[in-house]
C-alpha positions in Angstrom: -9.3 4.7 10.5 -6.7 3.6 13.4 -4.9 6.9 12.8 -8.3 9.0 13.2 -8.7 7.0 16.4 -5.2 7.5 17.9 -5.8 11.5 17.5 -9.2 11.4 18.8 -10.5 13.7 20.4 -8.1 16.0 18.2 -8.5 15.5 14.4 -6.4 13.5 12.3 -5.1 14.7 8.9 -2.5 13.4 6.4 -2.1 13.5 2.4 -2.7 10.6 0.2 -0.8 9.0 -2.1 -1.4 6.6 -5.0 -0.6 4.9 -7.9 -3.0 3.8 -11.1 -6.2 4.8 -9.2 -5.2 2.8 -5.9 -4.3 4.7 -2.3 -1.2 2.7 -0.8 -0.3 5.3 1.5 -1.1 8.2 3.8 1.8 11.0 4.2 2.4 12.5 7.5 3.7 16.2 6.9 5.6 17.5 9.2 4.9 20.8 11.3 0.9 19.9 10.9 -1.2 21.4 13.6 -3.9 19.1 15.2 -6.6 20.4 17.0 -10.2 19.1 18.2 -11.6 21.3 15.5 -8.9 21.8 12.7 -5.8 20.3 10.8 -3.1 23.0 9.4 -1.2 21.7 6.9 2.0 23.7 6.2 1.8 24.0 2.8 5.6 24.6 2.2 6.5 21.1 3.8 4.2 19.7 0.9 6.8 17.6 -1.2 6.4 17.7 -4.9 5.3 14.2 -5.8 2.9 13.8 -8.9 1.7 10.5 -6.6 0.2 12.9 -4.4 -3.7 12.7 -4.7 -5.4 14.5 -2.1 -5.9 14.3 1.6 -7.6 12.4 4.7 -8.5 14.0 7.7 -10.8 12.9 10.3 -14.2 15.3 11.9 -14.5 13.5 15.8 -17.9 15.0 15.6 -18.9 12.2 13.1 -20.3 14.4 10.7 -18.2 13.1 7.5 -19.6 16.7 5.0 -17.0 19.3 4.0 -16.5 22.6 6.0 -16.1 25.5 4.0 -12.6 25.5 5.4 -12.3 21.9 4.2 -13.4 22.8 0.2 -11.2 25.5 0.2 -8.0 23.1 1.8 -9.6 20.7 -1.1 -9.5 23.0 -3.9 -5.4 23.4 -3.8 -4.8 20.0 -3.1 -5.6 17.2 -5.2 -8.7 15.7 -6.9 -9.5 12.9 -4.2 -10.1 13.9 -0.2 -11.6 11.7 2.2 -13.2 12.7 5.7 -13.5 10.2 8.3 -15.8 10.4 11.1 -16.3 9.4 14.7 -16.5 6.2 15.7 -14.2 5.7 12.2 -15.6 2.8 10.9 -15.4 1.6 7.4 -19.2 2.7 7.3 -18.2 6.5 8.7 -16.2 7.8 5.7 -17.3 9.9 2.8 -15.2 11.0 -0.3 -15.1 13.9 -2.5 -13.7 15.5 -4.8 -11.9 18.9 -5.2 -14.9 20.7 -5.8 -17.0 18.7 -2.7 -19.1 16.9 -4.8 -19.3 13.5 -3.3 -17.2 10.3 -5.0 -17.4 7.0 -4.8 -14.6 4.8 -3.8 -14.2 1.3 -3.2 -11.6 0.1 -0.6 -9.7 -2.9 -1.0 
């Protein structure tokens, strides 16, 4: 959320990483691309890290649902995204899963 907020009005993105079910970290890739409409992940700087469960990336619209852009970016990266939207609270996020179906996850 503080991340989302520190790249407003751009968007904020970043891989996530975890460990028997539980996120303990985003991943910063270097070379991404922020803009007030996208994230570009260079796909090369990806490491190869089986910890490596998907991605969070922030819409400042506040609309937290997928572009088709975003379900493609999801499909090739993990099983687990999250989208956070503006004003990033904890009650403006919405998970999915690779396919964009919506999943429920519990934060700790």
């Amino acid at each position: 959320m503080e991340a989302s907020k520190d790249s407003y009005p751009n968007e904020f993105g970043a891989f996530l990483k975890a460990e028997e079910g539980v996120i303990y970290e985003i991943a910063l890739l270097p070379g991404t691309i922020s803009g007030n409409v996208h994230v570009i992940f260079p796909q090369y700087s990806i490491p190869i890290d089986f910890n490596y469960v998907g991605s969070v990336h922030s819409h400042p619209s506040g609309n937290t649902r997928p572009s088709d852009a975003d379900l493609h970016m999801f499909s090739n990266t993990g099983p687990l995204h999250i989208i956070v939207g503006y004003p990033y609270s904890l009650e403006s996020y919405s998970a999915y899963n690779r396919n964009g179906n919506p999943e429920k996850i519990k934060v700790i």
